[in-house]
C-alpha positions in Angstrom: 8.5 0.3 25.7 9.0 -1.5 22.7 9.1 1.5 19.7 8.6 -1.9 17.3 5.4 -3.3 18.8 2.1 -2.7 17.5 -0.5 -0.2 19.5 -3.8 -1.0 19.6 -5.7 2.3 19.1 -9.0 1.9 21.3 -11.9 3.6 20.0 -15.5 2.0 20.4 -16.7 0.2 17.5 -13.1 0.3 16.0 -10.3 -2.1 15.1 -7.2 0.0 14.3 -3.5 -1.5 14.6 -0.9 0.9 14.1 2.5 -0.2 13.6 4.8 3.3 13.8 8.3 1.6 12.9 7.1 -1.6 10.4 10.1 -1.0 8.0 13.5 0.7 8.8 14.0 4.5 7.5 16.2 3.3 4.7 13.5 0.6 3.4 11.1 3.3 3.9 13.1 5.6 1.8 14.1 3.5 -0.9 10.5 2.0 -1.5 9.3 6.0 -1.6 11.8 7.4 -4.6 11.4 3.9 -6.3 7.6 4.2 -6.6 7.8 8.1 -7.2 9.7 7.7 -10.2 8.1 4.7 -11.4 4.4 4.8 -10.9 2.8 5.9 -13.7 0.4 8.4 -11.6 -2.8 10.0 -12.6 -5.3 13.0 -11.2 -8.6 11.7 -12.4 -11.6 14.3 -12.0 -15.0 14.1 -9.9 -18.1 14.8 -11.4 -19.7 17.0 -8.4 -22.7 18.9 -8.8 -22.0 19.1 -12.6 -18.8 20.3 -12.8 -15.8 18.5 -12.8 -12.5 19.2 -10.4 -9.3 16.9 -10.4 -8.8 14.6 -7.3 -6.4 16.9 -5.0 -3.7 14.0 -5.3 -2.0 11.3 -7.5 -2.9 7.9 -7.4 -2.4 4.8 -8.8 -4.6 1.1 -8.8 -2.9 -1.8 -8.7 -4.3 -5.5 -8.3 -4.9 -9.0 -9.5 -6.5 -9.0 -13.1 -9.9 -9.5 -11.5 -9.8 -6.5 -8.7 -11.4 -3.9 -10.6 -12.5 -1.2 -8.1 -15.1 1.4 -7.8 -15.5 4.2 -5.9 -16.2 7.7 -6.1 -17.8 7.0 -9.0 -14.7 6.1 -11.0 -13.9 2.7 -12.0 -10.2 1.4 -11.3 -8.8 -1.2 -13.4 -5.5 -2.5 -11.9 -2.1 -2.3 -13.1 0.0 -5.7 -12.9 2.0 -6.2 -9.8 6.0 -4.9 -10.0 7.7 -6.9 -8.6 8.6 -4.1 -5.2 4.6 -3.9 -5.0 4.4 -7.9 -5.1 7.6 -8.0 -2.1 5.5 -5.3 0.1 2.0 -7.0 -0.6 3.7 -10.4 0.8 4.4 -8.6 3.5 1.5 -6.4 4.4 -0.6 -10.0 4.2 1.3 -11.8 6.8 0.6 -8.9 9.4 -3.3 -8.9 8.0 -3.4 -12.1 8.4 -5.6 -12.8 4.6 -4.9 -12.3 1.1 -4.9 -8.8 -0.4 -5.4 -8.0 -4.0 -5.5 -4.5 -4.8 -3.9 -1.6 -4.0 -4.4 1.9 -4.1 -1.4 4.3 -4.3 -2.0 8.5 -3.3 0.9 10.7 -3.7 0.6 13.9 -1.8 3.3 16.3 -3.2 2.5 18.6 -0.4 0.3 20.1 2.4 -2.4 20.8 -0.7 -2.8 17.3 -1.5 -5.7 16.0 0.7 -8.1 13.2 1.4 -11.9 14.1 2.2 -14.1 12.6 4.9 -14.8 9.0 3.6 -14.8 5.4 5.3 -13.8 2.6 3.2 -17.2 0.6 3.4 -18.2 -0.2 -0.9 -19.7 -2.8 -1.6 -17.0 -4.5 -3.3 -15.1 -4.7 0.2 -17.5 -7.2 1.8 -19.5 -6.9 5.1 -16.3 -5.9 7.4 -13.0 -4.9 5.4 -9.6 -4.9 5.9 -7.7 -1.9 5.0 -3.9 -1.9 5.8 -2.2 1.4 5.2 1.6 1.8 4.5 3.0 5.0 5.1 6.0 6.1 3.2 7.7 9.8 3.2 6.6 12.8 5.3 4.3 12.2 7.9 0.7 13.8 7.5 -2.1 13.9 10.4 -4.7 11.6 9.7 -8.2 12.3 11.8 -11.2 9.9 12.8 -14.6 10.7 13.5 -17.4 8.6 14.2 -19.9 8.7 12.0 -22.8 11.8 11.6 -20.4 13.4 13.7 -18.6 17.0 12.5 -15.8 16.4 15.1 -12.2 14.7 15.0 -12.3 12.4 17.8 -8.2 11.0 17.1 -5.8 12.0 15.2 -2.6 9.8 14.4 0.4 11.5 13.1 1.2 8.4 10.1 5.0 8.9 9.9 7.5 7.2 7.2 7.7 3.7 7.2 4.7 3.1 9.7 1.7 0.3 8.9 -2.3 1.1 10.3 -4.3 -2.0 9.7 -8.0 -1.5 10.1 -10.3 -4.0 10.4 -13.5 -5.6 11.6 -16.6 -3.0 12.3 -14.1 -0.2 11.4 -15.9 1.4 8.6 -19.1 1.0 9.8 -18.8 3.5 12.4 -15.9 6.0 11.4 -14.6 7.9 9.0 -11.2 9.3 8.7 -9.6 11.6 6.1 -6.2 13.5 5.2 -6.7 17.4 5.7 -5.0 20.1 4.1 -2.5 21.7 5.5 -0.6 24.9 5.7 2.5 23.8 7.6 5.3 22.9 5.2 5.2 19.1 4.6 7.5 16.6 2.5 5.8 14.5 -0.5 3.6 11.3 1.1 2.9 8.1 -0.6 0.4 5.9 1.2 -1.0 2.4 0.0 -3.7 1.0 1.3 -3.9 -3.1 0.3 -7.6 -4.4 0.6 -9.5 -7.3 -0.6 -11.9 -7.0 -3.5 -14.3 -9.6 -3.0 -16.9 -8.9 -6.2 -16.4 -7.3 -9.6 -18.0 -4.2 -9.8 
């Protein structure tokens, strides 16, 4: 078995390409204390129910001039492309296969640092997006579940250096998050390109 090759997750309705080994450990590593140091991150807070509480991560929006993004009700204007974010994007897009222009970093400094139940399906993304997600630092469990369903039908452990490219009907029908966790974990950056097709 090739540990290299992509494997083609099959779930109905579902597109997913995960890609455990894209870049070596070192690449991995190096990429993960450059952007750590280097990011300039930020814990925006949600507005839920009238009361406000700080996203349970860091992140970071990167993108052409034009890819503002929205979601979550918080508007994203990007950061200019480093030159390290320009190399991975060039990279990431021959594997998609399309141009990318955005790109969202989350730092997760530890097993408190979550993602809820979401599917990457705004408006801005067009009628079937691509999301390609690199994974950089300590691996986290990330779940799927179709969706108006309460149960995790896969889970993927996303370990350092590995790339998950979803795409076609994807995020029409599932949902997948980042839990919590109790079990000591190491910080976790992820970046997940997309293409914004209209300003918000």
């Amino acid at each position: 078995m090739d540990l290299f090759a992509s494997q083609p997750l099959e779930l109905p309705g579902a597109e997913l390409d995960y890609r455990p080994h894209w870049v070596d450990p070192a690449t991995a590593d190096a990429w993960f204390r450059q952007l750590a140091e280097q990011t300039p991150w930020e814990q925006p807070q949600l507005l839920i129910h009238g009361q406000r509480f700080p996203v349970p991560r860091l992140l970071a929006w990167y993108g052409d001039p034009e890819a503002s993004y929205r979601y979550s009700g918080l508007l994203h204007r990007p950061l200019p492309w480093t030159p390290l974010l320009a190399e991975i994007r060039a990279r990431v897009q021959e594997v998609a296969g399309q141009p990318l222009n955005g790109v969202l970093l989350n730092y997760y400094r530890d097993g408190n640092d979550s993602m809820g139940w979401h599917s990457d399906d705004e408006p801005a993304l067009g009628p079937d997006p691509l999301v390609a997600s690199l994974n950089l630092g300590g691996p986290r469990r990330f779940d799927l579940r179709r969706k108006g369903s309460g149960r995790i039908e896969h889970s993927l452990q996303l370990d350092n250096g590995s790339l998950l490219v979803m795409r076609g009907a994807t995020q029409h029908h599932w949902q997948h998050q980042v839990a919590k966790t109790r079990k000591p974990v190491a910080p976790r950056i992820n970046l997940t390109f997309r293409l914004i097709r209209s300003r918000p």
